[in-house]
N, C-alpha and C positions, 0 to 999 in steps of 0.2 A: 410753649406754642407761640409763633411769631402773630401778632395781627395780619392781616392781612390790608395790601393797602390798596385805598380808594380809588376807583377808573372814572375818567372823565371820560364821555363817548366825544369824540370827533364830529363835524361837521357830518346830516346824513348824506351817505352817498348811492349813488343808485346802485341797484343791482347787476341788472340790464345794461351792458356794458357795450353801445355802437360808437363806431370808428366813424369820427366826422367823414364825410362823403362829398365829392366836390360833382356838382351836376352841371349839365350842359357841357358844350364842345370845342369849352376856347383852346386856341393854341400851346401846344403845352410849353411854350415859351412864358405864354402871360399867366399859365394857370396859378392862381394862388396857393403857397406851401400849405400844403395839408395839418389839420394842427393836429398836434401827439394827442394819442389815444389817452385815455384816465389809464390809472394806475389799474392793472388787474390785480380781482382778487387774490388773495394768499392762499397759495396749497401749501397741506402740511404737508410734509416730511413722510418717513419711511415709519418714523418713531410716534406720530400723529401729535410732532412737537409745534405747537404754532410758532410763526414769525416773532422776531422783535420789533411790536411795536408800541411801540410809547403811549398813544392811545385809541381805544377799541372803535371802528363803526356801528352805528344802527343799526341791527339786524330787521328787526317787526318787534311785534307783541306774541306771546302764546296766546293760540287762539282756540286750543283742544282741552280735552279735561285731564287726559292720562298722561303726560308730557313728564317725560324723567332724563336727568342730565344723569348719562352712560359715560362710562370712564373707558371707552371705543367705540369706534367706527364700526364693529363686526356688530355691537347690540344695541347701536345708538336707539331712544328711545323704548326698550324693552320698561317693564316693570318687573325690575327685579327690585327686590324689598332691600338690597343695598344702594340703592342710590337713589339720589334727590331728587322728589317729586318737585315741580317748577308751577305755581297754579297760574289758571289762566287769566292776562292783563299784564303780567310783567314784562317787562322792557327787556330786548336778549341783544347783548353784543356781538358783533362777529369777531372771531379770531381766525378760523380759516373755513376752506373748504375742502372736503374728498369727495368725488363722487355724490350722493346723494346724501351724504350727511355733513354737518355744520358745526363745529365748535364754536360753541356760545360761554357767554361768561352774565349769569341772570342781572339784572340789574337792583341787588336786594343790597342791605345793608353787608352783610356779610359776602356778596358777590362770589357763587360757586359757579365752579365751572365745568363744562362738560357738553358731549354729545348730544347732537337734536337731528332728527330726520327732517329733512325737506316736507310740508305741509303742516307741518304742526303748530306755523308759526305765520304773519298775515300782519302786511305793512301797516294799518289800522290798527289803533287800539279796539278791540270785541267790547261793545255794549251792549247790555241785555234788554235794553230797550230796541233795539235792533234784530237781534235775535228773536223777540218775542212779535214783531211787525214781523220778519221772518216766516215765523209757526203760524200765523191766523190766517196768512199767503196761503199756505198749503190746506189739500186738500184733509178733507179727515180720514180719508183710509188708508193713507202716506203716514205709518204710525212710527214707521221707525225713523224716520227725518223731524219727525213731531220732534219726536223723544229727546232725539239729540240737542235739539234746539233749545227744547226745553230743559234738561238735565245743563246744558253750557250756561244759559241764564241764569239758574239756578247758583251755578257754581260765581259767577260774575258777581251774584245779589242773593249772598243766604238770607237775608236778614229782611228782605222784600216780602211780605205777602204778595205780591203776584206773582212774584216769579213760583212762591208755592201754588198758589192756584195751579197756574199754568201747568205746571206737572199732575198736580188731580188729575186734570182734565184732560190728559192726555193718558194718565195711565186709566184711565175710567173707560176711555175707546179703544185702549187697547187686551183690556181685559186682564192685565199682570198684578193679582189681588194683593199676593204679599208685600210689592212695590208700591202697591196705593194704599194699602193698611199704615206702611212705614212712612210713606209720604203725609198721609192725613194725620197721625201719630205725632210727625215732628211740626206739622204748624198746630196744633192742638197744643202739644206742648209747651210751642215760642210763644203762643198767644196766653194761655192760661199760668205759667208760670213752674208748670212740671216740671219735675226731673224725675226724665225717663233713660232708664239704661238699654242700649241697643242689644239684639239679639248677638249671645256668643260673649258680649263688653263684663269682663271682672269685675269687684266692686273697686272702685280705684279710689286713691287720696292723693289730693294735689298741696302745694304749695302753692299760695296765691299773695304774692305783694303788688308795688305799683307798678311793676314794670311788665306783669301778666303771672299767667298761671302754668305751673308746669309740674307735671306727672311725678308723685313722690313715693309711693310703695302702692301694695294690692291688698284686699282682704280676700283668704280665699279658705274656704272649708273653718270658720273664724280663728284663724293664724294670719297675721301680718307678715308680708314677705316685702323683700328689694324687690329693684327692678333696675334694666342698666339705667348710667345716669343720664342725666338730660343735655350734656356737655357734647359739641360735635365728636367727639374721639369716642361716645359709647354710645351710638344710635340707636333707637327704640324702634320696636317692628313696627312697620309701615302700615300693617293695618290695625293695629292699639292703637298708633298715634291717631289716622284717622278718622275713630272711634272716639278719641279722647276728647280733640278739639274740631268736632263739627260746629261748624259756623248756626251759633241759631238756641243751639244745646244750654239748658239752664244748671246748675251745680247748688248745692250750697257749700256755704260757706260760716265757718263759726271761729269768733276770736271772743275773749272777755266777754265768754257767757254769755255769747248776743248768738241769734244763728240768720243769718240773710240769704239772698240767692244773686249768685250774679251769672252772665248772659255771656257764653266766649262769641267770640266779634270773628274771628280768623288768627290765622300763622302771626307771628311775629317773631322773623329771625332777628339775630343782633351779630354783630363778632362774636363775643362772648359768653354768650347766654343764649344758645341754640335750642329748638325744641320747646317753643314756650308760645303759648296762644295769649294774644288781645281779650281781656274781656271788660265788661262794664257792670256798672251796679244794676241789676235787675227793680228790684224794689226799695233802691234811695240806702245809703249809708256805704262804706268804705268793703272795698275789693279785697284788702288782707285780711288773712286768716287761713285756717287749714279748711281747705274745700273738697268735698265726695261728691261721688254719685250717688252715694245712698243717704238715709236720713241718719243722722246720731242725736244720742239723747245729750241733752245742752247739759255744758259743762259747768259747773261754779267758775268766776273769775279770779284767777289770783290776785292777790292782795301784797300790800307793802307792810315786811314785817311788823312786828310790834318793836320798840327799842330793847326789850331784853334778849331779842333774838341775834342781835346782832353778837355780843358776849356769847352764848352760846355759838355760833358758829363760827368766830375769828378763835375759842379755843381747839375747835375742831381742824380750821385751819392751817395755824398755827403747829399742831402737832404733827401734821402731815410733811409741812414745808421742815420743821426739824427734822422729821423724820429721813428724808430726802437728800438733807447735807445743804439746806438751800441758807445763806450768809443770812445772819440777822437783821442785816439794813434791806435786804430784800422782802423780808420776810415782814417787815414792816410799811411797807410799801405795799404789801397785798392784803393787809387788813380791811376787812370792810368799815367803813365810816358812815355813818346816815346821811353828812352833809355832801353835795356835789362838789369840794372840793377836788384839786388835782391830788386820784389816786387810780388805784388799779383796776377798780371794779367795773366788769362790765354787765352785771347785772343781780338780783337780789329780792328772792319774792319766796312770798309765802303761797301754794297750793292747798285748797281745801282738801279734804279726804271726804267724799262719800261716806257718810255715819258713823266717820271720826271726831272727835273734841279739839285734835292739835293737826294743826295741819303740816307738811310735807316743807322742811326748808332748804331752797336750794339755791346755789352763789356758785357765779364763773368770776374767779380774777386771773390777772394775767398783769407781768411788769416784764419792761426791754429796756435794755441798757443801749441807746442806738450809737456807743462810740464804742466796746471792746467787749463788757462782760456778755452775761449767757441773758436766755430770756425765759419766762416759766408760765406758765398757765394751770390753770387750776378747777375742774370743776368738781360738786360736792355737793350732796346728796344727805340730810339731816332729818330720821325717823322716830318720832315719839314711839316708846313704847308703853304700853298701859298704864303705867304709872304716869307720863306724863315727860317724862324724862328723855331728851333727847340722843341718839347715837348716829353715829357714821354709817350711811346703808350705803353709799357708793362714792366711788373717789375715781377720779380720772387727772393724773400727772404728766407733764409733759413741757422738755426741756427742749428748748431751739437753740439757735448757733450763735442769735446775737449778733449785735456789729448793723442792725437796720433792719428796715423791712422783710429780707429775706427769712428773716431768724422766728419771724413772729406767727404765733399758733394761738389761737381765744376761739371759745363758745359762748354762746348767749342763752339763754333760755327766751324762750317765743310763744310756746301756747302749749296749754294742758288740755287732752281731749278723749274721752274711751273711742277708742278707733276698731276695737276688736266687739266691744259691748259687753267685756265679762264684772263691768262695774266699778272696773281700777283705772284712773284716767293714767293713759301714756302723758309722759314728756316730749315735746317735741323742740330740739335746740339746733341753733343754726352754728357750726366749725370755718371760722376762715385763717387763712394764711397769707401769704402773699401771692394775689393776683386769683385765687382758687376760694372757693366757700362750697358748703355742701349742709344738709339736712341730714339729722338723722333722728333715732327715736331710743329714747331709756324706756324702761318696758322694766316692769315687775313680773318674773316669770318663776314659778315653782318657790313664792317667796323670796326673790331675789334682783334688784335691781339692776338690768345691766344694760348694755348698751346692743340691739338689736338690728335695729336696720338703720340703712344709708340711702341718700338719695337726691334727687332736684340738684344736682352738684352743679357749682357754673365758675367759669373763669378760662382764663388763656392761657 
């Protein structure tokens, strides 16, 4: 997937397009040359191809709450759950005109482009302090101009108690119980620190590092399932997504046996990492870890093995990489070492067991040759049995092309958590390659280690 590249907007130009006009009755000998018209707007094409131009005009701001970039002229602005909701305050480019609709290009990091109806957008940036000067103007039996006004502030300043008020107070004279139940519900909750799941909302499990939070499997009927990924090429349905990240909404979150709550802020698109909300620490400490909607019971933290474990698991590894045909100078490069010298290892921990004695050993290495040979990765799963004595419960091998970046494939291990609550904590490890990474989960199912769901993927 190509990035896509950055628009500078041009100079603004008005809309409203009048032909200088020469007034009074001088001779049309002395009349002064009329000066050229501005450039008229650009009509698209037959194709609704825009013009070539170098760089975009100011269109407005969105100024509506339902605004979706349509991939045509026939459905511009519909809500169809394939295309890009634009929320309101963003900057819209022009690229052309038909008729009553507008090819914009949004002014967001990743810059999407697409159809916008005429009205939905308003030279002014929309503030909800405006909006809400607005609503107090109006009369109070005017409930559905209230509303709107209210509901637009809202969407402006989730994170405002007034703009919650506001909506109370409007749905309170309006009489709409289930709407003021859900409204007082979500400032009860921003203020008190809840995490409430919305009517119809799965139990869901995010990924949350620093870059924000984004939707990584479901619990449903207690089985762990996918879900598509979070990468623009497998969009998430329109109304999970916004369900997931409502501006306002509390989560927790649990890393290294700690369990905190953090607070999604709003969208935060990127090129690369599409589908992923802003949030912040709700109650003080760090935003990574694996984050729910629902409560889990806290996990032990993993720990750094003891030094005998490391023998044990380089013979494990070792037999695996013979096993494979993998060259003995390579094979020596993947051994785990305790010191952070340059080697291969990209990671190495011990996992408590739940009212076990020996806990769960698990190591990803991975070696690239970045001038000719191949490259290997390795991740490896090491289960005491009763005795004490450790074996191989899962092995995941895999050979790249080599020759650079291209060629190269590593897991890491991330965090241990029962996600299902049958007592057995999941693994949860992150897979990258070149320019791509993604989440997924090892899962002990019917006695057996393996690798179960995918998810949170991101890259170009």
């Amino acid at each position: 997937m190509t990035r896509p590249h950055a628009c500078t907007p041009a100079a603004l130009a008005g809309l409203a397009l009048v032909p200088a006009l020469l007034l009074g009755h001088a001779p049309p000998a002395l009349a002064a040359p009329a000066k050229p018209a501005p450039p008229s707007i650009p009509v698209c094409d037959a194709q609704g191809k825009p013009p070539d131009k170098r760089d975009k005009d100011h269109l407005g701001y969105v100024s509506q709450l339902a605004v979706y970039l349509a991939n045509g002229k026939d459905n511009a602005g519909s809500a169809s759950p394939e295309l890009r909701r634009i929320p309101m305050g963003v900057e819209l480019l022009l690229l052309c005109r038909s008729g009553s609709s507008v090819l914009v290009q949004a002014r967001t990091e990743d810059g999407p482009q697409g159809w916008v109806k005429n009205g939905q957008f308003e030279s002014a940036r929309p503030q909800a302090g405006r909006l809400l000067a607005e609503l107090a103007a109006l009369p109070a039996d005017d409930v559905r101009r209230r509303r709107g006004l209210a509901e637009r502030a809202l969407e402006l300043e989730p994170l405002n108690p007034a703009t919650h008020h506001a909506m109370i107070q409007v749905l309170e004279a309006g009489g709409d119980k289930r709407a003021l139940a859900a409204a007082r519900a979500r400032l009860d909750a921003m203020a008190s620190g809840a995490v409430v799941r919305q009517q119809g909302e799965p139990q869901l499990i995010f990924i949350s590092t620093t870059e924000g939070v984004k939707m990584f499997a479901m619990l449903r009927n207690g089985k762990l399932l996918g879900m598509p990924g979070s990468g623009s090429d497998e969009p998430l349905p329109g109304k999970l997504l916004d369900m997931a990240f409502q501006p306002g909404r509390i989560l927790h979150v649990h890393a290294g046996g700690v369990s905190r709550k953090i607070q999604v802020t709003g969208m935060a698109q990127s090129y690369c990492d599409a589908q992923t909300a802003a949030v912040r620490p709700f109650d003080g400490g760090e935003t990574q870890g694996i984050a729910t909607n629902y409560p889990l019971r806290p996990s032990p933290a993993y720990e750094v093995p003891v030094p005998a474990a490391y023998g044990t698991m380089n013979t494990i590894i070792a037999n695996i990489l013979r096993r494979n045909g993998v060259h003995p100078a390579y094979r020596e490069r993947m051994l785990l070492r305790p010191s952070k010298g340059r080697n291969a290892l990209e990671g190495f921990a011990a996992v408590p067991v739940r009212g076990g004695a020996n806990p769960l050993l698990i190591a990803s290495v991975s070696v690239e040759d970045n001038d000719s040979g191949p490259s290997y990765s390795l991740t490896v799963i090491a289960e005491a049995d009763k005795t004490g004595k450790y074996r191989l419960a899962y092995e995941d091998f895999n050979i790249g092309s080599g020759g650079g970046e291209a060629g190269m494939y590593a897991d890491t291990f991330n965090y241990n958590a029962d996600l299902d609550g049958d007592g057995i904590d999941e693994l949860i490890l992150s897979s990258r390659g070149y320019e791509w990474g993604s989440y997924f989960v090892i899962q002990k199912v019917a006695g057996k280690w393996s690798k179960t769901v995918h998810g949170a993927s991101y890259g170009c």
